[in-house]
Structure formats: structure tokens, C-alpha cells
C-alpha positions as CSV (number, residue, x, y, z in Angstrom):
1,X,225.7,44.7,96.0
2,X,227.0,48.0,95.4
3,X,225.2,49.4,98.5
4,X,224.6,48.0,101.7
5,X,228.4,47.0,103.0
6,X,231.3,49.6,103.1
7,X,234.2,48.7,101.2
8,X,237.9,49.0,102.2
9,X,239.9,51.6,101.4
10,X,241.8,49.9,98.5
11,X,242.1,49.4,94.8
12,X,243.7,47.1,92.6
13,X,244.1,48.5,88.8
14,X,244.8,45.6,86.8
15,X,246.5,45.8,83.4
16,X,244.6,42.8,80.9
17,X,247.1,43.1,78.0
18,X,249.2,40.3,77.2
19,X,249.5,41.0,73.1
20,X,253.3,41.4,72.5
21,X,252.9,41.9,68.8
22,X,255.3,44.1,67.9
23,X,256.5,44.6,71.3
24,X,254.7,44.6,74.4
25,X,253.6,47.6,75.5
26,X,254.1,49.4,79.3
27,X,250.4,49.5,80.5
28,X,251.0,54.0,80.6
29,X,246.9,54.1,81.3
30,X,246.4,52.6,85.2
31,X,250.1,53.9,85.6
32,X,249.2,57.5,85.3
33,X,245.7,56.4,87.1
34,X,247.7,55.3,90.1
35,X,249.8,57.8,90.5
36,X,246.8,60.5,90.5
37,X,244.9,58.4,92.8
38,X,247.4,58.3,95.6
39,X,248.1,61.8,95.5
40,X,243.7,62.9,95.8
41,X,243.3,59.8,98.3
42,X,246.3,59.1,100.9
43,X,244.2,57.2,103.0
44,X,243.6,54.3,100.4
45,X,245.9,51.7,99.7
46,X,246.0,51.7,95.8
47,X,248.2,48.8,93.8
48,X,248.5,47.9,90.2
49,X,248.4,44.5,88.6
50,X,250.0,43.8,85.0
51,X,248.5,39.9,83.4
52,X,252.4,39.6,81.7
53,X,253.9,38.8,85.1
54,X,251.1,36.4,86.7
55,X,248.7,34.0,85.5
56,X,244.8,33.7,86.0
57,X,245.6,31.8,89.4
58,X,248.0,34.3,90.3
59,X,245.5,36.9,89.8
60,X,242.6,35.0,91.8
61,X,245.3,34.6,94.9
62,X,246.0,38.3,94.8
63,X,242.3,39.1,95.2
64,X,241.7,36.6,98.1
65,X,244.6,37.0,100.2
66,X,243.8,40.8,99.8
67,X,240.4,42.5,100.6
68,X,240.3,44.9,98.1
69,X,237.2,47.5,98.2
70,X,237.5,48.2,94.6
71,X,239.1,46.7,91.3
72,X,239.6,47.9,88.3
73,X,240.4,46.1,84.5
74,X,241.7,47.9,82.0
75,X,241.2,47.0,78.6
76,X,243.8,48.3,76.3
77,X,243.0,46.0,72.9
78,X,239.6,44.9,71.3
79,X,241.5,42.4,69.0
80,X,244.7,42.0,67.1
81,X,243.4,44.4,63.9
82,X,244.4,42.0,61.4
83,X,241.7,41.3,58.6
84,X,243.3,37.5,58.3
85,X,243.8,36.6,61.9
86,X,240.8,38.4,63.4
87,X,241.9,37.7,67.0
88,X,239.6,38.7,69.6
89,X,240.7,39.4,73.0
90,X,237.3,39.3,74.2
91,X,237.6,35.5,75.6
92,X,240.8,36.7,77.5
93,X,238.7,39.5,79.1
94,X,235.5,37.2,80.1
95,X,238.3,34.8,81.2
96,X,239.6,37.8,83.8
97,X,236.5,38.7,84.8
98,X,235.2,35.6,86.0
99,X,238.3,35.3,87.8
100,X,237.4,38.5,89.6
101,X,233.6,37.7,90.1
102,X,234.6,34.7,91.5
103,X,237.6,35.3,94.1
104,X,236.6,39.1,95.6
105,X,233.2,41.0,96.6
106,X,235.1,44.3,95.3
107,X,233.0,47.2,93.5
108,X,234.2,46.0,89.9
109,X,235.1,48.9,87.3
110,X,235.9,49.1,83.5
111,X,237.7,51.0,81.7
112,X,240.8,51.5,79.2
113,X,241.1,52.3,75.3
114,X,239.1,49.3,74.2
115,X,236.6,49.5,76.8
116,X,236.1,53.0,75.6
117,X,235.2,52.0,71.7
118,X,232.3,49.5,73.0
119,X,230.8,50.5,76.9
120,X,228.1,49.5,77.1
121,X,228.4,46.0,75.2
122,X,231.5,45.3,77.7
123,X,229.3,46.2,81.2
124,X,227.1,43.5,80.2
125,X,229.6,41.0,78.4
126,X,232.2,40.7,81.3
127,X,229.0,41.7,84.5
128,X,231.0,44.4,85.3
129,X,229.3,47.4,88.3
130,X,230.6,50.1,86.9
131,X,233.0,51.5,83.7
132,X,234.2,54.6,82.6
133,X,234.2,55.8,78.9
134,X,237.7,57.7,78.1
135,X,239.9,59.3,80.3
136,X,239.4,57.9,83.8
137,X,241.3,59.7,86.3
138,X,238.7,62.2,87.6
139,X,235.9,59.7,86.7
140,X,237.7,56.7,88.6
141,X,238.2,59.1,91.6
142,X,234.6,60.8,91.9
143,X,233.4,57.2,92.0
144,X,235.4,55.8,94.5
145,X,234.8,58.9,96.8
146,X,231.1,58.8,96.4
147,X,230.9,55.0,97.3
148,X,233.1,55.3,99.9
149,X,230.9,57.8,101.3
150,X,228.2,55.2,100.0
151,X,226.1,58.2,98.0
152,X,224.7,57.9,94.8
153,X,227.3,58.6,92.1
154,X,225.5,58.6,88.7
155,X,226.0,62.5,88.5
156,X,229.5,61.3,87.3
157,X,230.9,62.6,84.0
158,X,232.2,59.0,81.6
159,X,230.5,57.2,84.2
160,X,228.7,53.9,82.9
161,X,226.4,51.9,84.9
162,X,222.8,50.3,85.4
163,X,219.7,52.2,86.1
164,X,216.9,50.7,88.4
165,X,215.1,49.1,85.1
166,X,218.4,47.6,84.1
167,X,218.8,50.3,81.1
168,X,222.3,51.0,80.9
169,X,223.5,54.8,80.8
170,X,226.8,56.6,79.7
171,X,227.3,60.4,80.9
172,X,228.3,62.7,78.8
173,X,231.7,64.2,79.5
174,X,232.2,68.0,79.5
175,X,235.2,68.2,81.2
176,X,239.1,67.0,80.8
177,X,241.7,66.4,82.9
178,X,245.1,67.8,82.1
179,X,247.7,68.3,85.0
180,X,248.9,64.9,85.3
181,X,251.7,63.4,87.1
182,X,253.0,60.2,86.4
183,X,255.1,57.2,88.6
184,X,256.0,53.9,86.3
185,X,256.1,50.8,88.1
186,X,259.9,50.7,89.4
187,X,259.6,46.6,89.3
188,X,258.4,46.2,85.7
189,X,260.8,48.8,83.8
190,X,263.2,46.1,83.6
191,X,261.3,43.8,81.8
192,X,259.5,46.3,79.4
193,X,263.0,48.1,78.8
194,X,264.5,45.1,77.3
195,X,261.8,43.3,75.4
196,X,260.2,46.2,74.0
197,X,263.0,48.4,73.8
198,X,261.2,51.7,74.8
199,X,259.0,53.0,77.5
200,X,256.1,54.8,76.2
201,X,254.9,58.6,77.2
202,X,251.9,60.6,76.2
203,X,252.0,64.6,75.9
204,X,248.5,65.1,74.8
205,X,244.9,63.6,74.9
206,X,242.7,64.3,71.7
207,X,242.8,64.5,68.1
208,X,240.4,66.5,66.0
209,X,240.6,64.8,62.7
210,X,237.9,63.4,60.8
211,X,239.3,60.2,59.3
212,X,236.2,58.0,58.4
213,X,237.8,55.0,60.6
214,X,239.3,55.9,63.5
215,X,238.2,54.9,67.1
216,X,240.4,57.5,68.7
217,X,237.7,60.2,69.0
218,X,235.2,57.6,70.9
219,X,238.2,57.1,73.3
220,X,239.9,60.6,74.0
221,X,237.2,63.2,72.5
222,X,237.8,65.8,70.0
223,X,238.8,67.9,72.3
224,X,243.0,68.7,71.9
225,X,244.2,68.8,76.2
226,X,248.4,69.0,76.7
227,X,249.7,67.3,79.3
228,X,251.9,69.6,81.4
229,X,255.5,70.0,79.3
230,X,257.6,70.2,82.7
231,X,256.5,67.1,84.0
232,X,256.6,64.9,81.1
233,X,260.1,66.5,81.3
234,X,260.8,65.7,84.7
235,X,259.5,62.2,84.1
236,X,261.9,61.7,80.9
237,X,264.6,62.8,83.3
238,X,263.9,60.2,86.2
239,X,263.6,57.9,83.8
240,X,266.9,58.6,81.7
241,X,268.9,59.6,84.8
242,X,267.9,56.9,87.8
243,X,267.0,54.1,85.1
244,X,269.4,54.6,82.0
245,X,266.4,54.8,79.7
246,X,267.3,56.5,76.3
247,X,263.8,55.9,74.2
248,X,260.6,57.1,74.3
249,X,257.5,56.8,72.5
250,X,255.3,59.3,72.8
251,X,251.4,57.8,72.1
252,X,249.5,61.1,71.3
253,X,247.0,59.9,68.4
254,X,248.9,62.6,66.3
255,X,252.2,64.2,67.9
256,X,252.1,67.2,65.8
257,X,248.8,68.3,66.0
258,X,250.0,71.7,68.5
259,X,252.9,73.2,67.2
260,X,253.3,75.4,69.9
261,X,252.9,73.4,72.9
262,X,255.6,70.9,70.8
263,X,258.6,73.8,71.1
264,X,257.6,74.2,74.1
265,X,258.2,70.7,75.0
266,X,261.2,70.1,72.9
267,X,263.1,73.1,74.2
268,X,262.5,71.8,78.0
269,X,264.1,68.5,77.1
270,X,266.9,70.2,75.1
271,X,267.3,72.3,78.3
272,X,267.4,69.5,80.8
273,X,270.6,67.6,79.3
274,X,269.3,64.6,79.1
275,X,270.3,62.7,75.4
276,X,267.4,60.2,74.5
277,X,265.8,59.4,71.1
278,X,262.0,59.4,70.9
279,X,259.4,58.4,68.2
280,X,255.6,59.1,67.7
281,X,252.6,59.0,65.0
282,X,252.9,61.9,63.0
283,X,251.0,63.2,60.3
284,X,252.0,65.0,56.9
285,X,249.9,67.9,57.5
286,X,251.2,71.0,57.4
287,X,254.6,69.4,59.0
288,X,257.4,72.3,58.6
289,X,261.2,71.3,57.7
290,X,262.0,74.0,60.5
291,X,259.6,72.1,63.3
292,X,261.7,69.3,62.1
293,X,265.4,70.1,62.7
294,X,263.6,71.2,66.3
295,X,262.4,68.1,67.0
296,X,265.3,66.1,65.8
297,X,267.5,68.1,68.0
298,X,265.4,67.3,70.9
299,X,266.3,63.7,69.7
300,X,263.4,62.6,67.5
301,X,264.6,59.4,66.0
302,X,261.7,58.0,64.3
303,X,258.3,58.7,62.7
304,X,255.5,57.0,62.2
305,X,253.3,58.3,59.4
306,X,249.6,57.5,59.4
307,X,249.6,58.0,55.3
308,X,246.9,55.0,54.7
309,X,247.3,56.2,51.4
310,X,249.1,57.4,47.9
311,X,246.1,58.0,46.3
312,X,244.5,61.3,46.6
313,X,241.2,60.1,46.4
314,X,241.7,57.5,48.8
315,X,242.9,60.1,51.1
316,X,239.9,62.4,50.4
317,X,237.7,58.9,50.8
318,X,239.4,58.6,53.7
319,X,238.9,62.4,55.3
320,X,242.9,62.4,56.0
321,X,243.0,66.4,55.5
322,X,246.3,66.2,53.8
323,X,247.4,64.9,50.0
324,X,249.9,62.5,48.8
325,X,251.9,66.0,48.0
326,X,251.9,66.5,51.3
327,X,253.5,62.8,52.1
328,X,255.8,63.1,49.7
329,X,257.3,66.5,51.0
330,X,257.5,65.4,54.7
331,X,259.3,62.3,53.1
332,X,261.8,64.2,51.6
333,X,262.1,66.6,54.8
334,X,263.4,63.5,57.0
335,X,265.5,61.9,53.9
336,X,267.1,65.3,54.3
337,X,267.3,65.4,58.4
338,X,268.0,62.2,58.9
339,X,265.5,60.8,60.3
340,X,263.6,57.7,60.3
341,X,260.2,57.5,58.6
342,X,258.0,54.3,58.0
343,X,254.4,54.7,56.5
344,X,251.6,52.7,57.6
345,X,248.6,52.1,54.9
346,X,244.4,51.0,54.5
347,X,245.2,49.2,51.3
348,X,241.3,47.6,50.1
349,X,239.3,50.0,52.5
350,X,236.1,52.1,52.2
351,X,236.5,53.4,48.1
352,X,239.4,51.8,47.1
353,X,239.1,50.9,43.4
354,X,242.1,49.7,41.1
355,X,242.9,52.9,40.0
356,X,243.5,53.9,43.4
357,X,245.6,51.1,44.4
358,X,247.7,51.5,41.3
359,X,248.1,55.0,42.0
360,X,249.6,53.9,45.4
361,X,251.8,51.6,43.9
362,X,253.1,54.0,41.6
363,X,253.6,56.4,44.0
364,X,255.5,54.0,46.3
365,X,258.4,53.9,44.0
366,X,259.3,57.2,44.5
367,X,259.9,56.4,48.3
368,X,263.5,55.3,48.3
369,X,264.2,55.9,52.0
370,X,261.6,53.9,54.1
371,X,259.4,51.0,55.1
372,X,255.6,50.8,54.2
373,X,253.1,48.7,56.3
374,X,249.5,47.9,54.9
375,X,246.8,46.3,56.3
376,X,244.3,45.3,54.3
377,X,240.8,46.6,55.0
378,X,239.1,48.6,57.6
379,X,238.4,47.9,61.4
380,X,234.4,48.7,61.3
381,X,233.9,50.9,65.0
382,X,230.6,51.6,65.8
383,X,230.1,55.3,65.9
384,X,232.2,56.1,63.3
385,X,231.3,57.5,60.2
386,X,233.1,54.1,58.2
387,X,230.1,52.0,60.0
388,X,227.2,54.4,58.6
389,X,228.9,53.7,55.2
390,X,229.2,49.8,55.7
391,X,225.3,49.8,57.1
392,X,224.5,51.6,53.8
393,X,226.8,49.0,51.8
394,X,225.3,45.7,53.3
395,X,228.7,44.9,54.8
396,X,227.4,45.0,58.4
397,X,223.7,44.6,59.8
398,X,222.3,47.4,62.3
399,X,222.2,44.3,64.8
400,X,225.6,43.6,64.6
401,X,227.4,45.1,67.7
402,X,230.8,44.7,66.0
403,X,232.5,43.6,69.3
404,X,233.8,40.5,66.9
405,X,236.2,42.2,64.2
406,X,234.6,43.1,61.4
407,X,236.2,44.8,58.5
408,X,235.2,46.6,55.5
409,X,237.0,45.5,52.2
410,X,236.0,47.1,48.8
411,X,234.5,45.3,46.3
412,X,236.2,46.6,43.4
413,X,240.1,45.2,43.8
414,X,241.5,41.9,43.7
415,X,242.4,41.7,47.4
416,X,244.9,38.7,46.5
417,X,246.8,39.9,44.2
418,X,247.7,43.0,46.3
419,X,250.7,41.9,48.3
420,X,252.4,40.3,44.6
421,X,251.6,44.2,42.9
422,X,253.0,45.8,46.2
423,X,256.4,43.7,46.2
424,X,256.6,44.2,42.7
425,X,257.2,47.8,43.2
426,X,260.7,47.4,44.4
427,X,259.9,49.6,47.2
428,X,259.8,48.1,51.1
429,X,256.9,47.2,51.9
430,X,256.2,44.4,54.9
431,X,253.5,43.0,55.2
432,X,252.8,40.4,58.2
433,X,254.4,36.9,58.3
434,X,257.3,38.2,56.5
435,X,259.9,37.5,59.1
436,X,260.2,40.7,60.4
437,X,259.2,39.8,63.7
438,X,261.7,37.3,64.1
439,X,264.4,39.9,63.0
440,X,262.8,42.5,66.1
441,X,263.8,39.7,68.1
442,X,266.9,39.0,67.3
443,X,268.2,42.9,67.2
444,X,266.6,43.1,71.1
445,X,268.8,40.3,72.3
446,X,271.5,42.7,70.9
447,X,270.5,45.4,73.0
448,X,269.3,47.7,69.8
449,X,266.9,50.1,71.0
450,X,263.4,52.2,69.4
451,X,261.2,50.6,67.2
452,X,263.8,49.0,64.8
453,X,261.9,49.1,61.5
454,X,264.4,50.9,60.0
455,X,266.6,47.7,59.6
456,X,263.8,45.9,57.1
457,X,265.0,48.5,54.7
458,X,267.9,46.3,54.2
């Protein structure tokens, strides 16, 4: 019952990722939802929980030796995003959630990047009390104060929960959070340091593109918010000077979407002496050789290019807002600086006919200087504009809730022949299976930091 017994002051946010494909990732979400917690509410005890040090019995010990008031999952992945695997994580997720059910009384809350694309299938599938669509540090905090003073919170922007008739409701959010401090786990840097070779950091929350796919609106809004330059500065430094990091990752949905607030940010860590290398998505839009030669000097050491494309009418299918002149210029701009550049490409999605793919491959040659990733169809989201189009097409049915990968593949290209046309090409493109996992591994135990893609060009 949600009502009727008060709840300790406690919380446990647990971290449900355990897909190490490339590398695993530092679960950044509860991270910056702990350290905002314990700074609004002294008086609670709140702890994180990460599934990559501790099994499902570990997990059911931690919530019975403890009497938590509150626990939170955090669901970073829906499924691996791989047309030919198509592995759900769901299971995984029911699996934790019994656990939880079964071994505390806590109030039980949602939330997370993949919770975000599919709330109200989630509440149901894994008999959660509450969740919390995007962002969750305000949300998470309103909630816990208004049970704890066991009121009614369903007032509460994001919030997700059941009505009296059973109806479940999502609020609409208005507002953003944006001054955010952040504390990583001290005891798990270790482990993330060396297997994944980076720590990840986010600068800003948002993107207001319009590509026809992406789940990134339904997660973070349209809505562009900057974190605070001086303390993702000051966390780079405790991190670089206490810990002997040297790369980041920065996880904005597009880095260079605010020019502005990126000097801003690149002259604070060019002014605080420390000397890492960083990466992050970028895109080719409007992406000046002079913001560049900043950002290099601030120690950007690799991009990651969202291109999907090197057709321009794949692009325009797409809504990418930017044209394979555009690609090919910001190629040239880091051939020039120095830096790093892989593409990663929707080869087969929504419009993709064989003229289109040739075009691509065509184009391809004339990329000397990088690696190319494809994936092979699209990840159908509802609430997208791709899934409208797939409902139209007869690839999905309206009573399909998509939580099981689905993905939309045109009809008009020989899907396998593409990988023999794409190696053909001479240019590097790496497409899964192809060893270069096992090569990641191998440069790790060698202590090479960043994403190491770059080596595949050899």
C-alpha cells in the first residue's frame, strides 16, 4: 500500500544495466540523482546500487537486511538495437523487479532513459507504484517528500502512476532542472576506468531536432537546458586531479547543438590546467573549423558523427537538417585538425531505395580518414514520427506496443547483399561480429584509453 504505513527515511537507486557492449557504461543518471537528493533531503539516508557488482541474490539481501522506505530502478536500455540479435532486456528487468516485490515493502519507482520511451507499458509490466518519465531529479524528490509527509502527490510534473479506476496517467512536464551537481561512486571508478576506458559526463539535456527515429525527444524534451559549465568543470577536475582520469565522454544527444554555452565550457577547462581528451555525438550542421581548433584545444579527441546517411534523400527522409555536403566538409575539418571522426549509419531504413544506398556507397569512398558503423534498419519508438509511417506501411499493427524490438527495413533493397557492396568500397566500414570487439579488448588490457575505434582503420 502506498498509504497507510510511513516509510523510512531511505532510498536505494538501483542501476539495472549490465550490457557491456561496447563498453560498459558508468550508470551517470541515479549518480547525479543521488547527489541532488542528499543535498534537498539530509535527513534521509540515500544509497545507490549498480547490477555489474552483485547478483539477483545479492540484490534481494541488500533489500532485507535494510529497511528501505523507497527504491528506485533505473532502466537505462530497452534492448541491444540490433536488427539481427533483437535482444530484449525486458526479462532482465521483470527478473529485478520480482526480486524487489518479493524481498522489501518499499514505495517502488521507475524511471531511467528506457523507462522514459515506454511508461506506461513498464508500470504495468514490472507492477511498479510509481515512475517518472524523463528527467527525475525534481520529480524523484517531490515524490518522496509528499509521501513522506503521506499527501497525495499526483500534482507532480513526469510523475506516472494509477488512478482510483486503475487508468494510468503521465503529467505533463513544464519545467527543467538545470543546476546540477554531481558525486560518482568513489568505489566503482576503478572498475569502469579500466574496462571502459572513460567515465562519461553530460553538459546539456535536450535536442530539438526532428529526425524521424529518434527516442531522445520522448526521454529529455525538446527543450535545449545546460548544465552549469563551472561544475562540470569542477567535476572533470576532481576527477582528473584525485583520480588520474584523462577521458571523458560527454552524452548530450548532440554536443554541438549551443555554440555559445560550448566556449564557454571549453575555455573553463582550458583555464583549469587540467590535460584530458574527451569525445561526444556531434552533428555536421553548421559545425565551424574555428569551433573546432577550440574544442580540440580543450582536448577533444574524438567524434562521433550521427551521419545515418550519404544520400541526400535519405537524409531529407530522414529529417537530419544537414546534407552529405555538410558531412563531407566537417570530414575534411578534423582530417585537417587532427582529430578523430567515425560515422555511424541507418543503412535499409524508412525510404531507402537502391539508388540511395549506392549513393552512400559512392560517397563512402571519398572518406579516407575514418570508420563507418551501420546498422541495418530502424528501431520503431512509439511516438515518433518513423512509427506513424510504419502504421501507414503495414510494418507494425496499432496494437503492437513495440516494447519487443521491432524495426523498420525498406522494401526496395537487397538487405543481404549490403554488407558485400559496403566492404567492396575499400572504405572502413565495421559492421558487428567483425572482431572488433575482441581488438577493444585487447587494447584495454594495454591500458589505451577513449573509445578506440580509431585503430579499426588499420
Amino acid at each position: 500500500m502506498i498509504f497507510g504505513m510511513k516509510k523510512s527515511k531511505s532510498i536505494v537507486l538501483i542501476s539495472a544495466n549490465v550490457f557491456k557492449e561496447p563498453y560498459p557504461v558508468y550508470p551517470l543518471g541515479i549518480s547525479y540523482l543521488k547527489t541532488f537528493l542528499k543535498k534537498a533531503l539530509p535527513d534521509f539516508e540515500v544509497r545507490m546500487y549498480d547490477m555489474n557488482f552483485g547478483s539477483k541474490d545479492d540484490l534481494a539481501t541488500l533489500l532485507r537486511d535494510n529497511d528501505f522506505g523507497y527504491v528506485g530502478l533505473s532502466l537505462r536500455n530497452i534492448d541491444d538495437n540490433d536488427v539481427f540479435t533483437k535482444n530484449s532486456f525486458i526479462s532482465w528487468y521483470k527478473q529485478l523487479a520480482t526480486v524487489i516485490r518479493s524481498n522489501t515493502d518499499a514505495i517502488f519507482i521507475l524511471g531511467g532513459a528506457g523507462y522514459s520511451i515506454f511508461p506506461e507499458i513498464l508500470l504495468d509490466e514490472l507492477s511498479a507504484d510509481f515512475g517518472i518519465k524523463g528527467e527525475g531529479e525534481a520529480s524523484l524528490l517531490a515524490l518522496v517528500k509528499a509521501l513522506d509527509k503521506e499527501t497525495l502527490p499526483y500534482d507532480i510534473e513526469g510523475l506516472v502512476f494509477r488512478q482510483s479506476d486503475e487508468k494510468i496517467t503521465i503529467n505533463e512536464r513544464k519545467q527543467f532542472e538545470c543546476s546540477l551537481m554531481l558525486q560518482m561512486e568513489e568505489q566503482w571508478l576503478s572498475y569502469y576506468w579500466e574496462a571502459g576506458g572513460m567515465l562519461n559526463i553530460q553538459t546539456k539535456r535536450g535536442c530539438p531536432h526532428q529526425c524521424i527515429y529518434c527516442s531522445y525527444p520522448l526521454i529529455e524534451g525538446r527543450t535545449i537546458r545546460t548544465l552549469s559549465p563551472t561544475e562540470v568543470v569542477d567535476t572533470l577536475k576532481h576527477l582528473y586531479f584525485e583520480k588520474q582520469i584523462t577521458y571523458f565522454f560527454f552524452t548530450d544527444s548532440v554536443f554541438n547543438i549551443d555554440r555559445n554555452y560550448n566556449e564557454e565550457l571549453c575555455q573553463k577547462i582550458i583555464e583549469s590546467g587540467i590535460k584530458i581528451n574527451w569525445g561526444a555525438y556531434f552533428s555536421p550542421r553548421n559545425l565551424t573549423g574555428e569551433e573546432l581548433k577550440l574544442y580540440k584545444k580543450a582536448g577533444l579527441a574524438h567524434i562521433e558523427f550521427g551521419s545515418e546517411s550519404f544520400s541526400d534523400q535519405q537524409l531529407e527522409n530522414y529529417r537530419k537538417g544537414f546534407t552529405w555536403k555538410d558531412i563531407l566538409t566537417a570530414s575534411h575539418s578534423c582530417d585537417e585538425l587532427g582529430i578523430f571522426y567515425a560515422h555511424f549509419m541507418i543503412l535499409a531504413g524508412y525510404g531507402e531505395t537502391e539508388k540511395s544506398l549506392k549513393e552512400t556507397f559512392e560517397h563512402s569512398k571519398l572518406l579516407n580518414n575514418t570508420v563507418i558503423f551501420p546498422y541495418i534498419g530502424m528501431r520503431i519508438y512509439p511516438h515518433t514520427q518513423l512509427y506513424d509511417y510504419a502504421l501507414r506501411d503495414g510494418k507494425i499493427e496499432s496494437s503492437n506496443n513495440l516494447l519487443q524490438p521491432v524495426y523498420y527495413v525498406s522494401d526496395q533493397v537487397q538487405v543481404d547483399l549490403i554488407q558485400q557492396r559496403a566492404m567492396a568500397t575499400g572504405a572502413k566500414w565495421i559492421f558487428p561480429g567483425r572482431g572488433s570487439e575482441e581488438m577493444m579488448v585487447r587494447f584495454r588490457k594495454k591500458k589505451h584509453r577513449g573509445p578506440l575505434w580509431e585503430y579499426l582503420k588499420y
